[in-house]
Structure formats: structure tokens, C-alpha cells
N, C-alpha and C positions, 0 to 999 in steps of 0.2 A: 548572463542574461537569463532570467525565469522564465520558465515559460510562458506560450502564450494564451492558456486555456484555464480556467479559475479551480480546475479541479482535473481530473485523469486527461491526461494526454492522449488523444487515441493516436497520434503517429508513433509512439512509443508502442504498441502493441503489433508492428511488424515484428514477424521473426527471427529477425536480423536485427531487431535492438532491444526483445520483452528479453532474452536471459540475459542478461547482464544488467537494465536496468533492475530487474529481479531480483539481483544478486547486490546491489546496491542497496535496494529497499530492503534487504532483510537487515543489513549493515545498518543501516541506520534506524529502524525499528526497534533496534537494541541501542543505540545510542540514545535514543530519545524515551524509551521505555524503562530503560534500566535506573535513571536517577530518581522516577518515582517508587522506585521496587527496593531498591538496596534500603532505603532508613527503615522500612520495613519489616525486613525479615525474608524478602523475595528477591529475584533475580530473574533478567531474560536470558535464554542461553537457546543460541541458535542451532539448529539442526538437530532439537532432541528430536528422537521417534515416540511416537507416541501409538499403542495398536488399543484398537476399538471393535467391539464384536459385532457392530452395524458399521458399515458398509460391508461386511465379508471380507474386508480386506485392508491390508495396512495403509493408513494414511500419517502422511510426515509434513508436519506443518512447519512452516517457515520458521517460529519464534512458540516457545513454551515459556510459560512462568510457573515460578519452580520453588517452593519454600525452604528455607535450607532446613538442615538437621529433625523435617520433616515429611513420612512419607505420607502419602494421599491417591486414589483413584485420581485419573484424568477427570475435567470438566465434561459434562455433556453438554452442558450451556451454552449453545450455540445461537447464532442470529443472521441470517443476510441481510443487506441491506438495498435497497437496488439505485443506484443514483445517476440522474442525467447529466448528461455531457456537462451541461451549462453549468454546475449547482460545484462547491466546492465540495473536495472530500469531505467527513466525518467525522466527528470522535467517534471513539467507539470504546466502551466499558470492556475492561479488562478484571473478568471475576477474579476474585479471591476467596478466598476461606468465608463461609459465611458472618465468623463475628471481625473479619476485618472490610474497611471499605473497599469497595472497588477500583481499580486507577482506573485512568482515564487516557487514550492515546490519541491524539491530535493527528489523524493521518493525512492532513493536508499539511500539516508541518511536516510530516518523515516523505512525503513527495517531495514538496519542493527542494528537503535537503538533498535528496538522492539523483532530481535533475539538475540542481546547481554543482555538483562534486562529477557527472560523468558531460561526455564530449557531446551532450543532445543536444544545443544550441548550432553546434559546428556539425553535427552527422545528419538530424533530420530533415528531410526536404519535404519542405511545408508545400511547397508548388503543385507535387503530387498527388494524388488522394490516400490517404491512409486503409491499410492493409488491417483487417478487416475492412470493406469500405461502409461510411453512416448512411443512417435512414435520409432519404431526400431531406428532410427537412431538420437531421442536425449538421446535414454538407453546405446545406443555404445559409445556416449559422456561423458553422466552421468557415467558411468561405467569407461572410461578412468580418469578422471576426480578425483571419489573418491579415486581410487588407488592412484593415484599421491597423496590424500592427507593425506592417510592413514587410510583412511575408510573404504577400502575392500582391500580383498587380491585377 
């Protein structure tokens, strides 16, 4: 069963089910990132460390790309994005080396795979309110929403 939310799940972000879906999503980030990288010359390789002299402190990202047989400074090329509940995930541009293209990663497709492969149809209790709890008016949402799916009464 898919979820029931067109993009980020917020009952996924209790404590009790963000690491492991976490641990999912980086799994699959590489499933889905690495067949654009490999004809390339690139590759995802999860849990490299990566240290940067802003923030002061070492930050370890989920998923690095990585060129083989060449070495390079990390990216500083960064972006947030901020996206409402309602709206599906993102692509989001995946830099490369300036004279090669960009990929491209579909992260509403590495969601869904990562909620369809773990037990979140069977473990989350949609009845309840979600942990962070939403602003009044995406709980009015969320609340229309799982009704229509048969999630609450």
C-alpha cells in the first residue's frame, strides 16, 4: 500500500519510525541515483564523510557522488528547498563537474520506494496525530485526506 500523502509523510517523522525509514531512504537514494552516475564516470557511495570549514564542524551526508579515478574539492553548491505537506517531493539537481551535465534525482520516486520496501502501511497509526504535530490548517488537511482514504473515521 503507498502512502497516503502525495509527498513527505509526516507520521514517518515520529521518532520511533524517522531512523530506519532514514536508513531506507539513503538505500534507496543509491538505488535510484547510481544508474544515472555509473555510464558516466560517477557513482553514489553512501556514508562517505565529507569535512567542510563552514559550519566548524564535520557534517556526513547521507549519499556523496563521487568520480572515480578522479580527485576534486567537495561541492559547495548547495540549495533548500522548502515544500508543503500537500505538493509532491522534488527533483532535485545532482552537481557534477562543471563540463559534465547535472543528474537529476526524483525524490518522490526514492520516497515511495523506501515506504513501499519498509512495514509503514502496517506500523503507522494514522488515527493519531503525527509527532511533530501540523499547523492547524495542514491537520484539517491531513485529517480530510486520511478519511477519503480510509484511515480515519
Amino acid at each position: 500500500m503507498p502512502s497516503p500523502f502525495p509527498g513527505m509523510d509526516p507520521w514517518l517523522e515520529r521518532n520511533t519510525e524517522w531512523p530506519g525509514f532514514h536508513d531506507i531512504l539513503i538505500v534507496k537514494t543509491v538505488e535510484v541515483l547510481q544508474p544515472l552516475l555509473r555510464n558516466r564516470g560517477y557513482y553514489a557511495n553512501p556514508g562517505e564523510r565529507v569535512w567542510l570549514t563552514e559550519p566548524g564542524r564535520p557534517i556526513y551526508p547521507d549519499v556523496v557522488t563521487i568520480q572515480r579515478r578522479t580527485q576534486r574539492p567537495p561541492s559547495t553548491d548547495t540549495s533548500v528547498a522548502l515544500i508543503r505537506l500537500r505538493d509532491p517531493l522534488p527533483r532535485v539537481r545532482i552537481p557534477l563537474k562543471s563540463n559534465d551535465e547535472d543528474a537529476t534525482l526524483d525524490m518522490q520516486v526514492v520516497f515511495d520506494r523506501s515506504y513501499d520496501i519498509g512495514p509503514y502501511p502496517e506500523r503507522l497509526n494514522y488515527a493519531a496525530p503525527p509527532e511533530p504535530p501540523l499547523s492547524d490548517e495542514d491537520a484539517a488537511w491531513a485529517d480530510e485526506l486520511l478519511k477519503t482514504k480510509g484511515l480515519r473515521q
